[in-house]
C-alpha positions as a Markdown table, in Angstrom:
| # | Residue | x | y | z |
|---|---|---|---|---|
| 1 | Unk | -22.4 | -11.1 | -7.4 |
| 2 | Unk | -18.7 | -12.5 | -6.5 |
| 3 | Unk | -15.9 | -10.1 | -7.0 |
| 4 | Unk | -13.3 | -10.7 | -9.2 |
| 5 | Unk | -11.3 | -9.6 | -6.2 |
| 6 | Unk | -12.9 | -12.3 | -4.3 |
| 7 | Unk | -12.3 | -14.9 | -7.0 |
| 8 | Unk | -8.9 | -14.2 | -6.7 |
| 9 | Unk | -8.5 | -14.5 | -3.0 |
| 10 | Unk | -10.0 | -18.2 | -3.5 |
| 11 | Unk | -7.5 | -19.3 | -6.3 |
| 12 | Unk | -4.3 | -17.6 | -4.3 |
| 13 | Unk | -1.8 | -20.0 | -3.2 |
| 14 | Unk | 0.0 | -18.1 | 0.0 |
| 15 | Unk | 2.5 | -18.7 | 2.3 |
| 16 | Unk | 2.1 | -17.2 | 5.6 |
| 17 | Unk | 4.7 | -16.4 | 8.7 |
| 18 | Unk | 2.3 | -16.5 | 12.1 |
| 19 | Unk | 3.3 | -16.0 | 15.4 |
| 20 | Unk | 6.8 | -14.0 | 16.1 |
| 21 | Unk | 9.6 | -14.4 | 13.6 |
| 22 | Unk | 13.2 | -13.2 | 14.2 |
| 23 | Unk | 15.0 | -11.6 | 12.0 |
| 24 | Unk | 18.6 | -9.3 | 11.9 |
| 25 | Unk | 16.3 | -6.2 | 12.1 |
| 26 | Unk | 14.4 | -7.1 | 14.7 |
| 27 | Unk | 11.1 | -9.3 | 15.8 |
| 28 | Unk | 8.2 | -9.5 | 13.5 |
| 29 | Unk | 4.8 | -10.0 | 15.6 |
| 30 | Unk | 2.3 | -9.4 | 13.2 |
| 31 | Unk | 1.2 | -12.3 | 10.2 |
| 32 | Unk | 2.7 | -12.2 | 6.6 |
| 33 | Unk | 2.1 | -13.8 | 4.2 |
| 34 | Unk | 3.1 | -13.8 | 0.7 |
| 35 | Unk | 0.7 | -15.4 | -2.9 |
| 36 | Unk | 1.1 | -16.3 | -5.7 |
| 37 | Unk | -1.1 | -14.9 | -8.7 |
| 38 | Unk | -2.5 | -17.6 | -10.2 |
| 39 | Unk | -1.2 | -19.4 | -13.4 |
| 40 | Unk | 1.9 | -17.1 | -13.3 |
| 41 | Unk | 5.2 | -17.0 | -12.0 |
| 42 | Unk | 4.4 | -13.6 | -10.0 |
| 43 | Unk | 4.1 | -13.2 | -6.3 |
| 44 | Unk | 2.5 | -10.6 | -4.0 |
| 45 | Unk | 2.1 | -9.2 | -0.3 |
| 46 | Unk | -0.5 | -6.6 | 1.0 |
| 47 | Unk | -0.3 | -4.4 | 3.8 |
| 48 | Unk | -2.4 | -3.3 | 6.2 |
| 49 | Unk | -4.8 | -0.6 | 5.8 |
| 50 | Unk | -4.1 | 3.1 | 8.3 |
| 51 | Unk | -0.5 | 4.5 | 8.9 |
| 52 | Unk | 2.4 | 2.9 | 10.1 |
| 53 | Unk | 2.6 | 2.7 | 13.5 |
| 54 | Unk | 3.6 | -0.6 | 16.0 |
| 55 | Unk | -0.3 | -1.8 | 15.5 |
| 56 | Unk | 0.7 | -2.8 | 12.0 |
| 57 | Unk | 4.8 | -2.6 | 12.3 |
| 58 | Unk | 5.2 | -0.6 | 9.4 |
| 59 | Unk | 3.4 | -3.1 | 7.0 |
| 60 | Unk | 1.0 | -0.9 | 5.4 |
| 61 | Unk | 2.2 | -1.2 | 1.6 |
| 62 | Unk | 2.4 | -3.7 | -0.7 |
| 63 | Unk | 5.5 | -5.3 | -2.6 |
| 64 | Unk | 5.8 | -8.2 | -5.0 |
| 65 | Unk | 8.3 | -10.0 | -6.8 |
| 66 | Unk | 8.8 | -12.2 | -10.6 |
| 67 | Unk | 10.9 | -15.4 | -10.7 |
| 68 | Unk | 12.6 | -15.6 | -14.2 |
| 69 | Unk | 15.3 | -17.7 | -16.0 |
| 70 | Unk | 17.7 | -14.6 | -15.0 |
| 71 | Unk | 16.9 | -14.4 | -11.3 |
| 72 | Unk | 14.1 | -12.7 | -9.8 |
| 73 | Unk | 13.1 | -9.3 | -9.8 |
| 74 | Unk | 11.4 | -7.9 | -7.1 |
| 75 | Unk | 8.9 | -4.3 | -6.4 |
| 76 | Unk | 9.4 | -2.1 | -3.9 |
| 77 | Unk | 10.6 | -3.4 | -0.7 |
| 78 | Unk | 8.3 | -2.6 | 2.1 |
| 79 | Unk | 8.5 | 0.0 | 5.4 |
| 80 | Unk | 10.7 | -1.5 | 7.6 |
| 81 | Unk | 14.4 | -3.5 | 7.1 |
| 82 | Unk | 12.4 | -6.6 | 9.0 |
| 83 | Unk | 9.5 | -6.9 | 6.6 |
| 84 | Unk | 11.4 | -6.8 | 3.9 |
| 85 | Unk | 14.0 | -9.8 | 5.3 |
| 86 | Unk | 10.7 | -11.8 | 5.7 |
| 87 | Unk | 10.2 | -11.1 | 1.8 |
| 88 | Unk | 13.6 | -12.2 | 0.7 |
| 89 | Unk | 13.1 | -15.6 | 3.2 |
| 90 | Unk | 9.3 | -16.1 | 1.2 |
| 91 | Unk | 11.5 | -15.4 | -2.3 |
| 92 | Unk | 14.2 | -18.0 | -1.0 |
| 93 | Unk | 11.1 | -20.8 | -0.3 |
| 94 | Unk | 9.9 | -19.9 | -3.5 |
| 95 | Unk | 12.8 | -20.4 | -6.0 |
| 96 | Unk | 16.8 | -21.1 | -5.6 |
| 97 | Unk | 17.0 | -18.2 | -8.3 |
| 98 | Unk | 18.8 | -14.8 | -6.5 |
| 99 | Unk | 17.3 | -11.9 | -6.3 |
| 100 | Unk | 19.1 | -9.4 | -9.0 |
| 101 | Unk | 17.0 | -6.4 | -9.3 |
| 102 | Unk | 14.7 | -4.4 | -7.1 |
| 103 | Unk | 12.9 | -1.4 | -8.5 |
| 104 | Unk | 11.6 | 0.9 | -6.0 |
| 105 | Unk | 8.5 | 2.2 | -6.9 |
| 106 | Unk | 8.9 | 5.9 | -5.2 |
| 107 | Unk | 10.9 | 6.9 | -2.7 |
| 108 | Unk | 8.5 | 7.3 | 0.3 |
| 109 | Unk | 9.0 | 5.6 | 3.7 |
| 110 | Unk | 6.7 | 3.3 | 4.1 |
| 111 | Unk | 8.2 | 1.2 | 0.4 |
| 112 | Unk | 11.9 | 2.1 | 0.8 |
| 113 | Unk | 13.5 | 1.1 | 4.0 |
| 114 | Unk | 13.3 | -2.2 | 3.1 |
| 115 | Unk | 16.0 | -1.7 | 0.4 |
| 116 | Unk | 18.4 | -1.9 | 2.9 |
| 117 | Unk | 17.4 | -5.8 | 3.2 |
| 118 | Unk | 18.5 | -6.4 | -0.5 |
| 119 | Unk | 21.6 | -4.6 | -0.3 |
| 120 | Unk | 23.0 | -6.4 | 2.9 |
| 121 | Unk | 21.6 | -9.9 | 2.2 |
| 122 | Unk | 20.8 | -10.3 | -1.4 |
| 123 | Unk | 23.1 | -7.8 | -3.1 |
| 124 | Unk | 20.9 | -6.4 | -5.6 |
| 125 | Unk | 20.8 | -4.1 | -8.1 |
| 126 | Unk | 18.1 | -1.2 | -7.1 |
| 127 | Unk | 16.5 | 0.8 | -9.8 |
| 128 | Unk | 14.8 | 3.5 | -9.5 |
| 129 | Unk | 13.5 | 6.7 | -11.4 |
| 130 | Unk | 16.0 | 9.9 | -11.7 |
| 131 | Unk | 13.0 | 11.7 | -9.8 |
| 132 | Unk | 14.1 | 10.0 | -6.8 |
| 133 | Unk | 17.5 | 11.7 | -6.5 |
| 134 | Unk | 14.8 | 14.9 | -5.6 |
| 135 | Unk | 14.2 | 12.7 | -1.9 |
| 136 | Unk | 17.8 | 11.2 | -1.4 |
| 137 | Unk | 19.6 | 13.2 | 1.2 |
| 138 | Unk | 16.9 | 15.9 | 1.8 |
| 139 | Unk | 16.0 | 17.4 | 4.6 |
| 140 | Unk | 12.7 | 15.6 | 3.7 |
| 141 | Unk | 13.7 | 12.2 | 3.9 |
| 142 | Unk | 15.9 | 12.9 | 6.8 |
| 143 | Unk | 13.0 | 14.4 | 8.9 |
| 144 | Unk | 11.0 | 11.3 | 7.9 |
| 145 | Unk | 13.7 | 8.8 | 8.9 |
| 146 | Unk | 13.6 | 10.9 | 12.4 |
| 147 | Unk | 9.5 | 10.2 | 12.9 |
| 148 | Unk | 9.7 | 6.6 | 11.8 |
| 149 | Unk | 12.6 | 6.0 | 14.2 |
| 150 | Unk | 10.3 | 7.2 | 16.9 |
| 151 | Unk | 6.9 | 5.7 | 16.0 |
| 152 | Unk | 8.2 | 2.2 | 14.7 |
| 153 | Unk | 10.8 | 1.3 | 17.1 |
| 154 | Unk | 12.9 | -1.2 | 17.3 |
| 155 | Unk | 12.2 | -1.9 | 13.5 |
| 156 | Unk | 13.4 | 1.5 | 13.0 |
| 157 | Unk | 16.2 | 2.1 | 14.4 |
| 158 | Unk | 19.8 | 4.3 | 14.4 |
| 159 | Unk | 20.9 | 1.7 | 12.0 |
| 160 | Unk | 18.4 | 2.1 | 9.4 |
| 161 | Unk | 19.1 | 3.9 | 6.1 |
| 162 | Unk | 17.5 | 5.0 | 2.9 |
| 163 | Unk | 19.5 | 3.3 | 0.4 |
| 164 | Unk | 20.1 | 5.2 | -3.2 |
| 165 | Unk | 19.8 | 3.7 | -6.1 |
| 166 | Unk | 22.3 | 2.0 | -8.6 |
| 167 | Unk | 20.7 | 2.4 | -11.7 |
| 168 | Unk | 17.7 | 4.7 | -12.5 |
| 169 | Unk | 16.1 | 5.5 | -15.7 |
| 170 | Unk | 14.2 | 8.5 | -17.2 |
| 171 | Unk | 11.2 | 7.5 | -19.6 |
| 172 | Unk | 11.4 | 3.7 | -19.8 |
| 173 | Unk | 13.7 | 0.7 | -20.0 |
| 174 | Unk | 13.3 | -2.8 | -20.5 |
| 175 | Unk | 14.5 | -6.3 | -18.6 |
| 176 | Unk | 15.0 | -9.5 | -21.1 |
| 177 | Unk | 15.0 | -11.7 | -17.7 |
| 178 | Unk | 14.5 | -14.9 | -20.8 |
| 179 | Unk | 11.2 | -15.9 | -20.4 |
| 180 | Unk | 10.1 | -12.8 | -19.4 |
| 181 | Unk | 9.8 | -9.3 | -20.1 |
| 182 | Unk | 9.6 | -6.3 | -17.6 |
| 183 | Unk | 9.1 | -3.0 | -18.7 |
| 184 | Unk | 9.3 | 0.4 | -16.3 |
| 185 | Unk | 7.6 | 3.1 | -17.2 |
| 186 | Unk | 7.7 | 6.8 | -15.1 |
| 187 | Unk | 4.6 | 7.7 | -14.2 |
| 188 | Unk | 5.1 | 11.0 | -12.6 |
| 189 | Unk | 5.1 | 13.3 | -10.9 |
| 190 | Unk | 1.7 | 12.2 | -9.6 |
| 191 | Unk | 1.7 | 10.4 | -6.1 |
| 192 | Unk | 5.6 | 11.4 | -5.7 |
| 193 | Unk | 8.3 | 12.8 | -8.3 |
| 194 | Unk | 9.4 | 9.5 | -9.4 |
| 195 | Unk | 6.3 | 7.4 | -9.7 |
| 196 | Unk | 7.3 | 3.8 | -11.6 |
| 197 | Unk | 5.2 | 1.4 | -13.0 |
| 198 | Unk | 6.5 | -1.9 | -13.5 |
| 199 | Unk | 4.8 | -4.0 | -16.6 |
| 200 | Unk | 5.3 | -7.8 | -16.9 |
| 201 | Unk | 4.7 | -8.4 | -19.9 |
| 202 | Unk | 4.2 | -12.8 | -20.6 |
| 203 | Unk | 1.5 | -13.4 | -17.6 |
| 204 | Unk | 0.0 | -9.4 | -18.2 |
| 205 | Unk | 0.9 | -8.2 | -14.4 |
| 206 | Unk | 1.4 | -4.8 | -13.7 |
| 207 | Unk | 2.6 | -3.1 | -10.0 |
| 208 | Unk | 1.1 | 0.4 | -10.5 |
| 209 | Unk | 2.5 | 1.4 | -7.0 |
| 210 | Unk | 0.9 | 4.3 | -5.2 |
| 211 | Unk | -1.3 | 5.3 | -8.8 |
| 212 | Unk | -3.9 | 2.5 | -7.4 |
| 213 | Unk | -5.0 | 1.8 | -4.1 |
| 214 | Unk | -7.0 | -1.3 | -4.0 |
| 215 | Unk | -10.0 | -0.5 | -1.6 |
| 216 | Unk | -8.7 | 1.9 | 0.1 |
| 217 | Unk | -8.6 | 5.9 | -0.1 |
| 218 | Unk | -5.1 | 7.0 | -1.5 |
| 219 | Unk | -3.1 | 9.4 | 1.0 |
| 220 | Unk | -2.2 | 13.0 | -1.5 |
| 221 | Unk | -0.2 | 14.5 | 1.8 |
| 222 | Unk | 2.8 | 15.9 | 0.1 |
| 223 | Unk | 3.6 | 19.2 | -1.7 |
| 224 | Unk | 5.2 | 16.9 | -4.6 |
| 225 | Unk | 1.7 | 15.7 | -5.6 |
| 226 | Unk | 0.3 | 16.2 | -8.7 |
| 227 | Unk | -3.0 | 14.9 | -9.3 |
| 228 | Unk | -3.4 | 16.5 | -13.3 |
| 229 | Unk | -0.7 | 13.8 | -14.0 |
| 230 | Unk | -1.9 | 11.2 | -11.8 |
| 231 | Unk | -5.1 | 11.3 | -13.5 |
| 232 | Unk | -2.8 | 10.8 | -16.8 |
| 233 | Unk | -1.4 | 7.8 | -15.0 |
| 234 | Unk | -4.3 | 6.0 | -14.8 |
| 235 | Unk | -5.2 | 6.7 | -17.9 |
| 236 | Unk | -2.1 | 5.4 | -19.4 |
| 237 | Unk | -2.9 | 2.3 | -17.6 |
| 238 | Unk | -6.5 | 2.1 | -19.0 |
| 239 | Unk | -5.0 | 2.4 | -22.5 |
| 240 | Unk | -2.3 | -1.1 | -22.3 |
| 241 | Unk | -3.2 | -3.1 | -24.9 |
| 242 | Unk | -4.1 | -6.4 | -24.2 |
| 243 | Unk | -5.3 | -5.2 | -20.9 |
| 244 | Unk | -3.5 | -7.0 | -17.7 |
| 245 | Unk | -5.0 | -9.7 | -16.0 |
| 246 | Unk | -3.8 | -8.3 | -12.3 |
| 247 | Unk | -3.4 | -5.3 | -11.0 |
| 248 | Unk | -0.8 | -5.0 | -7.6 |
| 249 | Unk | -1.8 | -1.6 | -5.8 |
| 250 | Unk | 0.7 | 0.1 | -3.9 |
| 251 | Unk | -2.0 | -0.6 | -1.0 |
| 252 | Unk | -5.2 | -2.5 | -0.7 |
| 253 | Unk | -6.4 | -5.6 | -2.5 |
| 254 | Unk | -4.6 | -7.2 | -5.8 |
| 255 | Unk | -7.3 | -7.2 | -8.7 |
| 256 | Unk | -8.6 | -9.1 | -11.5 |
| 257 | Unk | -10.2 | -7.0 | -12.7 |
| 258 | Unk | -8.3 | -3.5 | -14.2 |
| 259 | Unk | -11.1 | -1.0 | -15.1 |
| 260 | Unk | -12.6 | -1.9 | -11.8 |
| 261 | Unk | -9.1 | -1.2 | -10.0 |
| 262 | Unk | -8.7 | 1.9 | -11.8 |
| 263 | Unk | -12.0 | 3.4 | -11.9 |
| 264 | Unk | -11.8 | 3.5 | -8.1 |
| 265 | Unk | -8.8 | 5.5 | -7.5 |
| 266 | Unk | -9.4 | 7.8 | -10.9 |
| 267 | Unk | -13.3 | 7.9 | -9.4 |
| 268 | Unk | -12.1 | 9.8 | -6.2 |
| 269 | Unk | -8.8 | 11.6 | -7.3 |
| 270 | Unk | -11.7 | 13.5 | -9.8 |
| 271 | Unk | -14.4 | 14.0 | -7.1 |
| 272 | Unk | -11.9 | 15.8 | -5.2 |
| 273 | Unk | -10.4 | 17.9 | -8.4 |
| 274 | Unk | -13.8 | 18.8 | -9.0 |
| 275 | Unk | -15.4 | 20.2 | -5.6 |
| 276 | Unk | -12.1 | 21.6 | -4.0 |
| 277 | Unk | -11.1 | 23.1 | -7.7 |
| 278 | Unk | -14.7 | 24.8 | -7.5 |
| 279 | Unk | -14.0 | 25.6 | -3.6 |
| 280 | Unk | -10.6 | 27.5 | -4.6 |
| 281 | Unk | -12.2 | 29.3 | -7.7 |
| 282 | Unk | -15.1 | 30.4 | -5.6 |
| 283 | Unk | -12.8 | 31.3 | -3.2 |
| 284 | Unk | -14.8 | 29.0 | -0.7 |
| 285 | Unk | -13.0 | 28.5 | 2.7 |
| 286 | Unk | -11.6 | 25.1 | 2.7 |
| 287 | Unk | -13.5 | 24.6 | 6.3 |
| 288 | Unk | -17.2 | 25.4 | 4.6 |
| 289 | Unk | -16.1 | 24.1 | 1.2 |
| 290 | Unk | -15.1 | 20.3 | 3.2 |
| 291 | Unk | -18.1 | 20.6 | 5.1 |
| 292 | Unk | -20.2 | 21.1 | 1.9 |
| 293 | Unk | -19.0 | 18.4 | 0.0 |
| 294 | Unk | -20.6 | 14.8 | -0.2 |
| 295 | Unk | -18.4 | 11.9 | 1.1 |
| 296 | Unk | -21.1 | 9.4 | 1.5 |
| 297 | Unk | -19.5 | 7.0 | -1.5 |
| 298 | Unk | -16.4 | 7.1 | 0.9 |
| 299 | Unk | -17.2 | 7.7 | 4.5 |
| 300 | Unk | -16.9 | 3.6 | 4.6 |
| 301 | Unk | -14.1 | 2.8 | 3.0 |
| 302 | Unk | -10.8 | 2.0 | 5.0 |
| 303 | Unk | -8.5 | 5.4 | 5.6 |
| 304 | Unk | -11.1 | 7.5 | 5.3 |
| 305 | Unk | -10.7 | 9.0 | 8.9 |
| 306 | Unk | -7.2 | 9.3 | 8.2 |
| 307 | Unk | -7.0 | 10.4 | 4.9 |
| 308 | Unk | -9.8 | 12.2 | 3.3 |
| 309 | Unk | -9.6 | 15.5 | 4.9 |
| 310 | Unk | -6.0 | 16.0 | 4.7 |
| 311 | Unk | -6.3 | 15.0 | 0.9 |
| 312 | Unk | -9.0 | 17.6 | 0.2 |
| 313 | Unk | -7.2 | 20.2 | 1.4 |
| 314 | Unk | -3.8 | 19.1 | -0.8 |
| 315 | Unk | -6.3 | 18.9 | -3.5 |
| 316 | Unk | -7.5 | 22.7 | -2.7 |
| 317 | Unk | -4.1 | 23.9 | -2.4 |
| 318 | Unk | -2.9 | 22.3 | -5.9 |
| 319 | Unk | -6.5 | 23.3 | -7.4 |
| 320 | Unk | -5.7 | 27.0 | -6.2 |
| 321 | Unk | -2.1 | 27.2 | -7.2 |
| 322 | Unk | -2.9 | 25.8 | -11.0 |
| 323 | Unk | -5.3 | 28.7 | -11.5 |
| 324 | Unk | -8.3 | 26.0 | -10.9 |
């Protein structure tokens, strides 16, 4: 049986930047490439799967953007300053419409430092949840800014900053951008404190950042995480009514299909909950309980090796300090 997945891979018109490309932040070596979902005014690009690192050059999330009457609105902006300019030169190919708003979907590193892009070259507007003001000028985000600087070099660099937001919101707020609506909605905390989902509304897209990874296993590393709520997350998504024709993960594939997209993430958020919330009632090691517990559904799928053992034990610790 095709995929709708696949399906949509075949009908996606792309753009793609091969070989080297320069840009002020430095030289991007890897391919990027940005599409267009189809019969809508709605454009996407996917990261690749594992951790940032110079294999991948920080591109390991996913961002998107919305052309309007009004200008265009963009999603997150990607884990380095340099992706993020080869974004805004894709948006410029696109459409002679500027780019007014970016909403960042969560402040984490690898869909933030491309902010600094939009400021300097496009002069945006950045929204962003109130939650977010939690990561801005922590010893956190600092620390984090330190390690990126270290393992993504030259794209990270001295000159690189988290930018804060302009605007943020704390429940919802809406954009008339003319011929189309966008809606934000807080989703958290789940993945991170300020979790926003961004709903456009005409062609039925949503950007569920880090609530949905598309193929992939999510990463839980964090204290913030809250997986009760995350679970809530998806479930608000399940309940939009009509139900959106595409999905944009934080990470992994783009969907046509939403239950599927959901029911994978929700799927293994619960498996976890349910055998590390047993482990830490039990008062099962985490060791024996990890070793106990079947991962055959997801020994395959990508970040696995990277992910799955350091998001059982998050799980364990959340599990044990909610009184199971």
């Amino acid at each position: 049986m095709i995929s709708a997945s696949f399906v949509l891979a075949l009908l996606t018109f792309f753009t793609e930047t091969g070989g080297a490309a320069d840009t002020p932040y430095g030289e991007v070596t890897i391919p990027f490439e940005v599409r267009r979902l189809p019969q809508t005014h709605v454009y996407y690009t996917v990261g690749h799967a594992g951790v940032p690192g110079p294999e991948n050059q920080g591109h390991t999330s996913n961002a998107g953007f919305v052309v309007t009457k009004k200008g265009v609105v963009v999603y997150d902006a990607l884990g380095t300053p340099a992706l993020s300019y080869l974004l805004l030169e894709h948006i410029r190919r696109v459409t002679p419409q500027p780019v007014v708003v970016v909403v960042a979907g969560h402040y984490h590193a690898d869909h933030v430092y491309g902010l600094q892009t939009f400021k300097e070259h496009a002069k945006a507007t950045v929204w962003a949840h109130e939650a977010a003001a939690e990561y801005i000028g922590s010893a956190a985000a600092e620390e984090r800014l330190e390690q990126r600087r270290g393992v993504l070099f030259p794209w990270i660099d001295e000159k690189t900053y988290v930018v804060r937001p302009d605007r943020t919101f704390r429940d919802r707020t809406r954009f008339d951008m003319g011929d189309t609506t966008i809606e934000l909605v807080y989703a958290g905390p789940a993945h991170a404190p300020d979790d926003v989902i961004m709903i456009v509304k005409e062609p039925g897209v949503v950007f569920s950042g880090d609530l949905i990874f598309g193929g992939r296993l999510p990463f839980l590393g964090g204290e913030k995480v809250n997986t009760k709520n995350w679970l809530a997350g998806l479930k608000y998504l399940e309940s939009l009514s009509p139900r959106p024709r595409y999905i944009v993960p934080g990470h992994g594939d783009v969907s046509a299909n939403a239950g599927e997209a959901i029911a994978f993430t929700r799927g293994y958020i619960e498996h976890l909950r349910s055998h590390m919330g047993r482990a830490a009632e039990e008062l099962t090691p985490f060791d024996e309980a990890y070793e106990q517990t079947d991962w055959s559904r997801y020994r395959e799928v990508a970040t696995f090796e990277q992910a799955n053992r350091g998001n059982a034990y998050q799980v364990y610790l959340e599990m044990q300090a909610a009184g199971f």
